[in-house]
C-alpha positions as CSV (number, residue, x, y, z in Angstrom):
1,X,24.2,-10.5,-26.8
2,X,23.4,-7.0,-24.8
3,X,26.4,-4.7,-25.5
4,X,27.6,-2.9,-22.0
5,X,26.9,0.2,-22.9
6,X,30.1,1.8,-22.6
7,X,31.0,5.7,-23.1
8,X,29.4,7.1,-26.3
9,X,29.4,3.7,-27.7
10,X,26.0,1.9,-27.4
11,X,22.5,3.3,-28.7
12,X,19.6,1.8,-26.5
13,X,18.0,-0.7,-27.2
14,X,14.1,-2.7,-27.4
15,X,14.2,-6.1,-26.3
16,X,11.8,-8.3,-27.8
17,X,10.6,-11.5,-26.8
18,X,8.1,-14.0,-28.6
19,X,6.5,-16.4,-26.7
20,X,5.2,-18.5,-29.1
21,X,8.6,-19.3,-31.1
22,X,10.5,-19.0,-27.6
23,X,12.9,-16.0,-29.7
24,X,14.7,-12.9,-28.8
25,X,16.0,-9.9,-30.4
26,X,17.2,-6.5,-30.0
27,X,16.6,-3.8,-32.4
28,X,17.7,-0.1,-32.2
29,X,15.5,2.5,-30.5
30,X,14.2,4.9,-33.2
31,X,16.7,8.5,-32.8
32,X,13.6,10.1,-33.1
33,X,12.7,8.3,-29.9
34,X,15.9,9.4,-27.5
35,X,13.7,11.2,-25.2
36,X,10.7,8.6,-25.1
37,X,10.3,5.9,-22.5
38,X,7.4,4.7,-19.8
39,X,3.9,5.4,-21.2
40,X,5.0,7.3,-23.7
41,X,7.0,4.7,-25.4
42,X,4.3,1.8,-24.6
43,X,2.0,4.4,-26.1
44,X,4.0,4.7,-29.2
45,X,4.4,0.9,-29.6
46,X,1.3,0.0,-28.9
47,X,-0.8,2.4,-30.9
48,X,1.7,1.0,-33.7
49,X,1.6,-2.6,-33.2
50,X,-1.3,-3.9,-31.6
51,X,-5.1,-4.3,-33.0
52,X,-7.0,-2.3,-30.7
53,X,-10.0,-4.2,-30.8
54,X,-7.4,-7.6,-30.2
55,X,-8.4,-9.7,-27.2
56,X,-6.4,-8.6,-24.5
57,X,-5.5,-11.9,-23.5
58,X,-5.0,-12.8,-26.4
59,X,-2.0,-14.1,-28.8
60,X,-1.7,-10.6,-31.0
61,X,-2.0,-8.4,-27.4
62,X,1.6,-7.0,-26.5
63,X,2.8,-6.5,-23.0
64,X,5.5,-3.4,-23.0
65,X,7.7,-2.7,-19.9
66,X,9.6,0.5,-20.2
67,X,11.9,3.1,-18.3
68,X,12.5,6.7,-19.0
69,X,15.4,8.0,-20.8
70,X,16.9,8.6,-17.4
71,X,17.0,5.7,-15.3
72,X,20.1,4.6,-15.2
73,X,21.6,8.5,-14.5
74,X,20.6,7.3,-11.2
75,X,19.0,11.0,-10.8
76,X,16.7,11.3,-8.2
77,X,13.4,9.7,-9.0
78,X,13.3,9.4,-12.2
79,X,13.5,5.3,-11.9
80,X,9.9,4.3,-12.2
81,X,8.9,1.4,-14.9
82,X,6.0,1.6,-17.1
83,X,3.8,-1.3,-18.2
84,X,1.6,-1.0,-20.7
85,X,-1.0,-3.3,-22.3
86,X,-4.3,-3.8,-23.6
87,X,-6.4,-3.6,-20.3
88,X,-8.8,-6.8,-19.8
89,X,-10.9,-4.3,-17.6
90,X,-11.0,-1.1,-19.3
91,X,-10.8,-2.6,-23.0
92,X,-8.8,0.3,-23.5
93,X,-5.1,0.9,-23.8
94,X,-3.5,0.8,-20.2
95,X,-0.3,2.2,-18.2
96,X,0.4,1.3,-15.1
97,X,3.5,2.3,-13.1
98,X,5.8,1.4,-10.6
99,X,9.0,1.9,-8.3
100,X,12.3,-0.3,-7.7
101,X,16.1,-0.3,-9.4
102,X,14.7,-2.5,-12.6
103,X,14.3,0.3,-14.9
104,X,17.5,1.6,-13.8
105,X,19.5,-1.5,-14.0
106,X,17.6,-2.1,-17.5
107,X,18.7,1.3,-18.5
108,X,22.7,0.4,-17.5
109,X,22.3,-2.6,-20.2
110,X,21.1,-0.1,-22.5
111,X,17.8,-1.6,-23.0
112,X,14.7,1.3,-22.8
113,X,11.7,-1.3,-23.6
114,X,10.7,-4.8,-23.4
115,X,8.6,-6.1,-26.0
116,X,6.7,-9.0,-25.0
117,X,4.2,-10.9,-27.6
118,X,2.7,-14.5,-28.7
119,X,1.3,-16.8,-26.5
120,X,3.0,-20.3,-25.4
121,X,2.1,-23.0,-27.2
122,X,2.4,-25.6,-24.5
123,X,0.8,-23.6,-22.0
124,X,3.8,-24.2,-20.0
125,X,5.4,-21.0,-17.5
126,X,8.4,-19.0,-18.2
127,X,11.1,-16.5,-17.0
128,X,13.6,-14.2,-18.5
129,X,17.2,-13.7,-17.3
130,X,18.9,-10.5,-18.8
131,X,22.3,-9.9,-17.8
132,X,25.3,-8.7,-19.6
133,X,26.0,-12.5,-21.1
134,X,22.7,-11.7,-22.6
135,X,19.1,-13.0,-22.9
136,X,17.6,-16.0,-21.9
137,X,14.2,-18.0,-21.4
138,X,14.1,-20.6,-19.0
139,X,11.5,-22.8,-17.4
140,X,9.3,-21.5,-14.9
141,X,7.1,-24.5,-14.4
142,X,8.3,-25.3,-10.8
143,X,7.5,-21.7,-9.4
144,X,3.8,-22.2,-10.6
145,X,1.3,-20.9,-8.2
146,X,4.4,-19.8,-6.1
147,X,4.1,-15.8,-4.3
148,X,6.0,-13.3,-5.3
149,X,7.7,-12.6,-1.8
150,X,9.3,-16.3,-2.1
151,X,9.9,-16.0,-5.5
152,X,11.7,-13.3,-5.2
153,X,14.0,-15.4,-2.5
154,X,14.0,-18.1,-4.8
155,X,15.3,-16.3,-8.0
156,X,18.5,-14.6,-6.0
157,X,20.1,-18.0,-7.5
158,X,20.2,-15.7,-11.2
159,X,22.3,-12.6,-9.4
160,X,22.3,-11.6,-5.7
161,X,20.9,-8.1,-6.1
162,X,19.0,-8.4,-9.2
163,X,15.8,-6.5,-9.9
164,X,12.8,-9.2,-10.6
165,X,9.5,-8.5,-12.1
166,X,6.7,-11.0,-11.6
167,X,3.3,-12.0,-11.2
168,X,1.3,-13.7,-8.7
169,X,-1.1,-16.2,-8.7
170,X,-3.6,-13.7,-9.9
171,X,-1.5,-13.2,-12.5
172,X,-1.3,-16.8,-13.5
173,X,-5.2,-16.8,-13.1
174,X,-5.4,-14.1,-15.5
175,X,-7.8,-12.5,-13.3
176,X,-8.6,-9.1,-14.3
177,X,-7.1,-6.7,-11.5
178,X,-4.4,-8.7,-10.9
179,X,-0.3,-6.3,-10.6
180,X,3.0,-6.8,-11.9
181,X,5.1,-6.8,-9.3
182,X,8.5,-5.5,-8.9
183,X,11.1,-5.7,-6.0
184,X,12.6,-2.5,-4.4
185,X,16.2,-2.1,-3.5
186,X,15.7,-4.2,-0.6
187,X,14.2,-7.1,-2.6
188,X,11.1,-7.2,-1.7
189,X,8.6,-7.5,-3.8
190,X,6.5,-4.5,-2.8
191,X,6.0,-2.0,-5.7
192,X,3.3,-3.2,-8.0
193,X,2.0,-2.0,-11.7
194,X,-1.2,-2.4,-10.0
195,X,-3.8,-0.8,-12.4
196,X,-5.6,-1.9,-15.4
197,X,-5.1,-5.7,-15.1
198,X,-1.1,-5.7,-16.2
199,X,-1.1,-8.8,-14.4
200,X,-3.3,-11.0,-15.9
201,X,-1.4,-9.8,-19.6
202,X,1.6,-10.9,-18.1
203,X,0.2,-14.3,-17.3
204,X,-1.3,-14.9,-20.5
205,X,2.1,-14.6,-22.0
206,X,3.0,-17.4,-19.8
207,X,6.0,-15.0,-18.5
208,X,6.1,-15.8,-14.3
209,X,8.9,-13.4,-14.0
210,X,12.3,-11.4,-15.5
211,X,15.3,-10.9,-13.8
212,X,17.1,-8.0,-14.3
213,X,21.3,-8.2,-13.4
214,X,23.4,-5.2,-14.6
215,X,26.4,-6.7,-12.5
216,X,29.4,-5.9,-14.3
217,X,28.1,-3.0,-16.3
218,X,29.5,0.9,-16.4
219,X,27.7,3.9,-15.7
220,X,25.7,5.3,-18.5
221,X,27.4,7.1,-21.2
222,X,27.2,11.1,-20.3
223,X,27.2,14.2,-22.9
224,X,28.4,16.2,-20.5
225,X,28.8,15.5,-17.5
226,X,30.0,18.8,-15.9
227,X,26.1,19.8,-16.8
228,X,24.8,16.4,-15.5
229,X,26.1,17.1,-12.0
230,X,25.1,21.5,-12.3
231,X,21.7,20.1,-12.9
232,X,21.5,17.7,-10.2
233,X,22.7,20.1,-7.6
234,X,20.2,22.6,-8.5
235,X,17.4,19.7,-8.4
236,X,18.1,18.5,-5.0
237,X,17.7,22.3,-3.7
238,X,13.8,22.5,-5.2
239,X,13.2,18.9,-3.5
240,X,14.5,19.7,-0.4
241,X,12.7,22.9,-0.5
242,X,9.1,21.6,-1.3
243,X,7.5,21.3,2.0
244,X,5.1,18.6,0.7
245,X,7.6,16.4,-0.5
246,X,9.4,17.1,3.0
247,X,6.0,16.1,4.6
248,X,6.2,13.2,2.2
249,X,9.6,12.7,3.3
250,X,8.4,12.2,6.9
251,X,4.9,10.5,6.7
252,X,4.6,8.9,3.4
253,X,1.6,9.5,1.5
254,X,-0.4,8.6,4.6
255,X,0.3,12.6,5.6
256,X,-2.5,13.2,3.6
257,X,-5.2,10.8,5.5
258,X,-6.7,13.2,7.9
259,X,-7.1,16.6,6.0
260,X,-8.9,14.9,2.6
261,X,-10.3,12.1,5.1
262,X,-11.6,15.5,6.8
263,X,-13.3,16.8,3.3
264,X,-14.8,13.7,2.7
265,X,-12.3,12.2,-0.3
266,X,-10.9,9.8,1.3
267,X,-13.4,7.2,1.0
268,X,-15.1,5.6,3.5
269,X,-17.7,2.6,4.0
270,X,-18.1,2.0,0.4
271,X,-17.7,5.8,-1.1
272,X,-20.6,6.6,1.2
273,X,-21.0,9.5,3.7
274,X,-20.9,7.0,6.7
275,X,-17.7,8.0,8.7
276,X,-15.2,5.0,9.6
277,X,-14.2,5.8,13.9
278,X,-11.0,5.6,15.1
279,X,-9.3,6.8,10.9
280,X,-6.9,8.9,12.7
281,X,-4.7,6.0,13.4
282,X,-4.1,5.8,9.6
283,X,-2.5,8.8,9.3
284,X,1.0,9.7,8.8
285,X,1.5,11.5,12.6
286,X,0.1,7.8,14.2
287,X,2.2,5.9,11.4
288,X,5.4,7.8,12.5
289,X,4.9,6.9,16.1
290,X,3.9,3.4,15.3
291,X,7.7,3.2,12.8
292,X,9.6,5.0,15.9
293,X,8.4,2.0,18.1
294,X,9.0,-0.8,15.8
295,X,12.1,0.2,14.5
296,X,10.6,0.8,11.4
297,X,11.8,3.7,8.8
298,X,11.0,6.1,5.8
299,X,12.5,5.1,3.0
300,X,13.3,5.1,-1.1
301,X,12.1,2.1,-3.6
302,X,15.3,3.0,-5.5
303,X,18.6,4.3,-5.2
304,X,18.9,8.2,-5.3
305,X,15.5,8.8,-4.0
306,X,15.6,12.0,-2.1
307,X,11.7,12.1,-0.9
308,X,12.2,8.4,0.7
309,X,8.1,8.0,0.7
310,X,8.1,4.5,1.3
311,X,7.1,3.5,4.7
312,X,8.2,0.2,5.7
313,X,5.7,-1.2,8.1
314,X,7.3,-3.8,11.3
315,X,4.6,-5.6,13.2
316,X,4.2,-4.9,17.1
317,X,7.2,-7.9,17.0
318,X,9.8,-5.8,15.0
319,X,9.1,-8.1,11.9
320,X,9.3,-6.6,8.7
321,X,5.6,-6.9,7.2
322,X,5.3,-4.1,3.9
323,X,7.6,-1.8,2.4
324,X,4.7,0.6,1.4
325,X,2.1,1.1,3.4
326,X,0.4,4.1,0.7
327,X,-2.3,6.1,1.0
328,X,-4.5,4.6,-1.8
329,X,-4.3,1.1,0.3
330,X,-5.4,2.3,3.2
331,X,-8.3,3.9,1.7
332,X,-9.6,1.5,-0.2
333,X,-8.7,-1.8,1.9
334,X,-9.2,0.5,5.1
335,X,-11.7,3.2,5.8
336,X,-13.6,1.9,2.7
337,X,-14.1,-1.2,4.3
338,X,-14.2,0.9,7.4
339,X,-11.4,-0.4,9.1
340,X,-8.9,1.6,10.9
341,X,-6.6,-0.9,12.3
342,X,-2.8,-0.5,10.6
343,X,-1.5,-3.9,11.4
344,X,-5.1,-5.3,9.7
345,X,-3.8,-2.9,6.8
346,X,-0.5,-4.0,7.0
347,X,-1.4,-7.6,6.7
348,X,-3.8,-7.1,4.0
349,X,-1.0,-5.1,2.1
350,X,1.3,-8.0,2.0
351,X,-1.5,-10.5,1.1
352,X,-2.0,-8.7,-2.2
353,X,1.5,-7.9,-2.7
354,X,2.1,-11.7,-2.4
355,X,-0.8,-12.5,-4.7
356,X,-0.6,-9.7,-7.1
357,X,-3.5,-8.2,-7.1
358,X,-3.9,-4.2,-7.2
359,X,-4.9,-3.0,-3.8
360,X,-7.4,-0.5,-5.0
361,X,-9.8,-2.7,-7.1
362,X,-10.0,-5.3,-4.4
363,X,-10.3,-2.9,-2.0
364,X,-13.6,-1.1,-4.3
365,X,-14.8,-4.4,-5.1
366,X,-14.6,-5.6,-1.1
367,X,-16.6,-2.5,-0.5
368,X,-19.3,-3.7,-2.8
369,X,-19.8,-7.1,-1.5
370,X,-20.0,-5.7,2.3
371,X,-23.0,-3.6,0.9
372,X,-24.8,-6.6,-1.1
373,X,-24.0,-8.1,2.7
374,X,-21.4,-10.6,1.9
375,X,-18.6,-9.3,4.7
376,X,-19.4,-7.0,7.5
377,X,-18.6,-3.4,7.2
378,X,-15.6,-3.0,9.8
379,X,-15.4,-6.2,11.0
380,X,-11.7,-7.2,10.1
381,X,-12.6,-10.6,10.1
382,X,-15.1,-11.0,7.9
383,X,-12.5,-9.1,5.4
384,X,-10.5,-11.8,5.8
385,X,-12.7,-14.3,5.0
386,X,-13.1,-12.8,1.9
387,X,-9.3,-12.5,1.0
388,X,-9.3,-16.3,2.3
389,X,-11.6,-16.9,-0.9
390,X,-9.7,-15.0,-3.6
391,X,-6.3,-17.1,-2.1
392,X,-8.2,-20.1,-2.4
393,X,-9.7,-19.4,-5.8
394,X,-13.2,-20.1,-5.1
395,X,-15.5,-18.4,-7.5
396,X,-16.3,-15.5,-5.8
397,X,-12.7,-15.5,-5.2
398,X,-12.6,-15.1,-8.9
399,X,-15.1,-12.7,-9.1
400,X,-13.3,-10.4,-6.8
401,X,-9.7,-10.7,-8.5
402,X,-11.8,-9.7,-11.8
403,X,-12.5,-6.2,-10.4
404,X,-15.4,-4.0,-8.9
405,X,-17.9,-4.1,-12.0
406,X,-17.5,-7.8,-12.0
407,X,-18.3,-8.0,-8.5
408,X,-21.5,-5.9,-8.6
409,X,-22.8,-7.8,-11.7
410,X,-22.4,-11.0,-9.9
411,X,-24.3,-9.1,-6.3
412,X,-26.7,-7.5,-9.0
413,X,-25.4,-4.2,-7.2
414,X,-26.5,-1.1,-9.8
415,X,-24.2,1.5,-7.3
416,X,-20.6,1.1,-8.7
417,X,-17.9,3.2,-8.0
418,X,-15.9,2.4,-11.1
419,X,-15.1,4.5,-14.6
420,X,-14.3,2.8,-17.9
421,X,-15.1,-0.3,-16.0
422,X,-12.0,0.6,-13.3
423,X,-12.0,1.1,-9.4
424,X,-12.4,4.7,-8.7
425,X,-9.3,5.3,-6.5
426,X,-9.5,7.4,-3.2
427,X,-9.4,10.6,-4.5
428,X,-13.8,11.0,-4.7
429,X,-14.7,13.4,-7.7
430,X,-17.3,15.1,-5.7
431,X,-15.0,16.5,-3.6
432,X,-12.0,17.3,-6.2
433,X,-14.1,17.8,-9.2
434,X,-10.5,17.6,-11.1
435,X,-9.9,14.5,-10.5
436,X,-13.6,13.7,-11.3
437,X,-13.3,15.1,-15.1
438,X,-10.2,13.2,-15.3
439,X,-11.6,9.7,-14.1
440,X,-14.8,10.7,-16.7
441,X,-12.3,11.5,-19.4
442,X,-8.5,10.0,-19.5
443,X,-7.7,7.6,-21.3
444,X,-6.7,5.6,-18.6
445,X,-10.0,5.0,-16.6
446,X,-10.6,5.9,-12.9
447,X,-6.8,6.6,-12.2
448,X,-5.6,9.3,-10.3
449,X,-2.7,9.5,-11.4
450,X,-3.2,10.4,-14.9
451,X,-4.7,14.1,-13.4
452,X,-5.2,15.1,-9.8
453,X,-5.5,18.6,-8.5
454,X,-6.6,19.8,-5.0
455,X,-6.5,23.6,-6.3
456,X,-10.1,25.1,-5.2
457,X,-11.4,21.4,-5.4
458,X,-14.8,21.5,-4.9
459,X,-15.6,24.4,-7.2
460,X,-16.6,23.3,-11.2
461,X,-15.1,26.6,-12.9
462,X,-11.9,25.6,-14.8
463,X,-12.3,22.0,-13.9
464,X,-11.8,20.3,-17.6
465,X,-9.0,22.7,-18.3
466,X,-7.3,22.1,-15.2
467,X,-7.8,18.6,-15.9
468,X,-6.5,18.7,-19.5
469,X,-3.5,20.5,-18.0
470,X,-2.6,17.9,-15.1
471,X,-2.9,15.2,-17.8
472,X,-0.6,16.4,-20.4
473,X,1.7,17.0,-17.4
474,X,1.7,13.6,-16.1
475,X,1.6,11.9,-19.6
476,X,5.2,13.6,-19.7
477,X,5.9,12.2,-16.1
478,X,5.2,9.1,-16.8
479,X,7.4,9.3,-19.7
480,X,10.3,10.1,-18.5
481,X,10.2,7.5,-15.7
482,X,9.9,10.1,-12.9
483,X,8.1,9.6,-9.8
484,X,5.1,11.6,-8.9
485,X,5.3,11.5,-5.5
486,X,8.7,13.5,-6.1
487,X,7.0,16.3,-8.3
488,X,6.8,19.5,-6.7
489,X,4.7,22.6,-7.0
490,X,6.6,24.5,-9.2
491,X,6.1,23.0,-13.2
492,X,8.5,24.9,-14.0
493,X,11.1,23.5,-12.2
494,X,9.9,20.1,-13.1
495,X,10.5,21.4,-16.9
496,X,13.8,22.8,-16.3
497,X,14.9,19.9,-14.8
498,X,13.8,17.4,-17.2
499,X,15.5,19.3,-20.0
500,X,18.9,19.8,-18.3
501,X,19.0,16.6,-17.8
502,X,18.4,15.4,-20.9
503,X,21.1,17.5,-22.4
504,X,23.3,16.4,-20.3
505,X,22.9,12.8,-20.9
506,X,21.9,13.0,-24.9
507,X,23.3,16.3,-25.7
508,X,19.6,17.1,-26.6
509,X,18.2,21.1,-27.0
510,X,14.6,20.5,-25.9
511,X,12.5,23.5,-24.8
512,X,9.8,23.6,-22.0
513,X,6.7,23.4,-24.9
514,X,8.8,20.3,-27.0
515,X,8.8,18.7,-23.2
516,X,4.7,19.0,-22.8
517,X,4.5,18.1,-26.6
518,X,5.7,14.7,-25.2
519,X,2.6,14.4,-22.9
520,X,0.4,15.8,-25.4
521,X,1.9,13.0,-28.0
522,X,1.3,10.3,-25.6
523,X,-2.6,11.0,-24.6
524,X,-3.2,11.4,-28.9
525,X,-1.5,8.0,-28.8
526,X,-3.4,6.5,-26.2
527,X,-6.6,8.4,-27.6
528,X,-5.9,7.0,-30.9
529,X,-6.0,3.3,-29.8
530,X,-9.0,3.6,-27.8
531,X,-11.0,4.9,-30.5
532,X,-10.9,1.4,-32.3
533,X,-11.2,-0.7,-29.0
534,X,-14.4,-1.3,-26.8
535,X,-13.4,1.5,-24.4
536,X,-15.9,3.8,-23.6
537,X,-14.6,7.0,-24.8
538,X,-18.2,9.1,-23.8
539,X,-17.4,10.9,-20.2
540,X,-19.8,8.8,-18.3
541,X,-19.8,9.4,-14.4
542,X,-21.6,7.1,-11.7
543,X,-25.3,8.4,-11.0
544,X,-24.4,8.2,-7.5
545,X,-21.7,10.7,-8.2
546,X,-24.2,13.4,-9.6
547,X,-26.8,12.2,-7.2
548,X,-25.8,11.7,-3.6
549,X,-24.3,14.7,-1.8
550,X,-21.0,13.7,0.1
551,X,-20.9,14.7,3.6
552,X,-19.5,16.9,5.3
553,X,-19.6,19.4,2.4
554,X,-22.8,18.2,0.3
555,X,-20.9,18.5,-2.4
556,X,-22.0,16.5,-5.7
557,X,-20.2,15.8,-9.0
558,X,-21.4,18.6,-10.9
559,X,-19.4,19.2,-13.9
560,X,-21.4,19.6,-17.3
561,X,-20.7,16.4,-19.5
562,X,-20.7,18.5,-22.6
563,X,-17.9,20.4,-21.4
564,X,-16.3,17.2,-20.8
565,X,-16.7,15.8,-23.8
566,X,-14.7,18.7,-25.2
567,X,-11.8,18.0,-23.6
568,X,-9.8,16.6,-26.4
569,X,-10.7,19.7,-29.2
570,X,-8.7,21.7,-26.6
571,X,-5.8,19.4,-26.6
């Protein structure tokens, strides 16, 4: 029975959930772990609890889903849900990330973590219902093979406004970059733990979905709440004063496209230097014009969002088509395939959000097969045929849902944008040499959100430090559920703000350096785990990266490995 966690009376909570022995229980979050959630606390568990050389399909792999420690506050973008996992294509520990109310509503039940382990024995699919009556595992059978965006309509039967995290058929495939997918305050199922394979964990746990209903509940106990509200006054002024979260606010991260389109970082025609015509109907000034027309809008996952990012996309009929047309999407499924037509974009958006499958690996591993000649490089159509395949599960449908590596070893392709055996995202390392250490180095793989920078990008003084610095930063981000598209210049803001508000919830003294000690924690964690798995901990980059200068600034990936491969000794 989940306990509502009244005033002062209820200390959170893990949730586990065996799959073999079809079981439940919830156990006390450690004290010592008040302030841990997301990655930090998937870190923590699984660095504890898993085998890090264990198949990561496999019965002893763990699947954790986590908020932060502030979710259900309601506070302005600190709502994001971790999940974490052994990843099938890294072979190294994984977090992936994403938006929506379920961290907050599973915060209001007073549960910080679900635990998921075994394997069925049957083979058979199925779901979780948490509400306040409690926990319980039901069939899933007859939504096998189902999409998310109709099983999201068909699960409203378990509480109208509930939160619901699923998988795809990707997911049920186990294919290797397939997303978790959870549904934003509109329900729809459009914000996806797309990195690292989540999906295909999720699957092999024979878990189709959880619903998430806090009808009924009260608002989270408060320490003080007098500070609570002080703090969130004073947090709404630095957000509203950060003019790229207000260009965020106004474009989505699509604002971006034409300046780092412009240096060459955006990718284009498979991370090449060939330019993709007509890009500059991507970007956030054509998207706006394209919304105002529609009668589409800028809007937040989750409640209390103040940077409302999320652009949700109408077709030229008005009809609702995505609720996040991002940036990363449109480079990789766009001007990497080197097409620049948003309602192609749009479409292919919803495809994988219906499918599961993270937009950025398909995208990479799309770009690889029009080189080895399977598609044609901007022709729309031939990109379709392609996605026709991986709906259809032929085998080189397969071969795409398992990733960019996979797909180049099946084309016999040597050229692979890819790190740890990951999609590089479309942020190119030659051009911001930060992100490029962090790809080489993280212990996440090619993701840019574990360490970007555009500070002096394309210079290789300071680079690992910088990068070193952006990571511990974001492995505290992640932690405490926050959003990083609502992150603003100013650190110490950030740091101010995460420790007022944890006062004010916990009663918690926590300084600025115990704060970064959190992201430093969680990168040893990670570290740790990754040291007894197959991941590649060496600071490998793509030849092409060192090798092929990226126009229009002939810059190459320059950074001296050794250097790199010093990063940690500096942690």
């Amino acid at each position: 029975m989940i306990v509502n966690p009244e005033r002062g009376k209820c200390a959170m909570k893990i949730l586990r959930v065996n799959m073999s022995t079809l079981e439940t229980r919830l156990e006390e979050l450690p004290k010592e772990l008040t302030a841990l959630g997301g990655r930090g606390l998937a870190a923590k568990i699984l660095s504890r609890e898993v085998p890090p050389a264990t198949d990561p399909l496999g019965p002893d792999a763990k699947l954790v889903i986590a908020g932060g420690p502030l979710a259900g506050t309601l506070a302005p973008s600190c709502g994001r849900i971790s999940v974490g996992g052994k990843s099938p294509l890294t072979l190294g520990i994984k977090e992936a990330n994403a938006g929506g109310p379920a961290a907050q509503k599973l915060d209001k039940l007073g549960i910080r973590a679900v635990v998921v382990e075994g394997v069925p024995k049957d083979g058979r699919l199925r779901m979780l219902v948490i509400n306040t009556g409690g926990v319980n595992i039901l069939e899933a059978e007859p939504y096998k093979g189902m999409k998310t965006y109709a099983l999201a309509e068909a699960l409203k039967q378990h509480g109208e406004g509930a939160a619901v995290i699923s998988i795809g058929p990707a997911g049920e495939r186990k294919w290797k970059a397939a997303s978790v997918a959870f549904t934003d305050k509109d329900g729809h199922p459009s914000r996806h733990a797309g990195r690292g394979g989540m999906g295909a964990v999720m699957g092999a746990k024979g878990l189709k979905a959880i619903v998430v209903d806090d009808n009924g509940t009260s608002p989270v106990p408060m320490a003080d709440k007098d500070a609570y509200r002080t703090a969130l006054g004073g947090w709404t002024r630095v957000v509203k004063e950060d003019r790229q979260l207000q260009s965020f606010s106004r474009h989505g991260t699509p604002a971006t496209i034409v300046a780092l389109r412009g240096l060459g970082s955006m990718p284009s025609r498979n991370y090449s230097s060939e330019e993709t015509p007509g890009f500059e109907n991507l970007g956030g000034e054509a998207l706006e014009k394209l919304k105002e027309q529609r009668g589409g809008r800028m809007d937040g996952c989750m409640p209390g969002c103040l940077v409302k990012c999320s652009i949700v996309f109408h077709d030229a009929q008005g009809r609702h088509v995505t609720s996040a047309l991002e940036y990363e999407t449109i480079g990789l499924l766009g001007t990497n395939l080197g097409i620049a037509d948003p309602d192609e974009l749009a479409r292919m958006d919803r495809f994988c959000d219906e499918i599961g499958l993270d937009t950025i690996e398909l995208g990479a591993a799309m770009g690889i097969a029009a080189s080895a000649g399977k598609m044609e490089m901007g022709d729309a159509a031939s990109a379709w045929a392609l996605l026709e395949e991986v709906e259809k599960g032929t085998d080189f449908g397969k071969t795409l849902g398992s990733g960019v590596v996979a797909t180049a070893r099946a084309l016999g392709v040597s050229r692979i944008p890819a790190f740890k055996g990951q999609a590089m995202p479309a942020h190119d390392g030659r051009v911001c040499k930060t992100v490029g250490v962090t790809y080489a180095t993280s212990p996440m793989g090619a993701d840019h959100t574990a360490g970007l920078s555009y500070e002096d990008p394309m210079s290789k003084e300071g680079k690992v430090e910088k990068s070193l610095a952006m990571q511990v930063l974001m492995g505290l981000v992640d932690s405490m559920g926050y959003c990083l598209l609502a992150t603003p210049g100013d650190q110490a803001a950030t740091l101010d703000f995460f420790r007022d508000m944890l006062k004010a919830r916990y009663g918690l003294d926590l300084t600025a350096e115990d704060l970064l000690e959190i992201g430093k924690q969680t990168l040893r964690d990670e570290i740790k785990f990754n040291e007894g798995a197959e991941f590649n901990t060496a600071p490998e980059v793509p030849a092409f990266m060192r090798e092929e200068p990226l126009a229009p600034t002939g810059s190459v990936f320059d950074v001296d490995p050794q250097e790199m491969a010093s990063i940690w000794e500096r942690l």
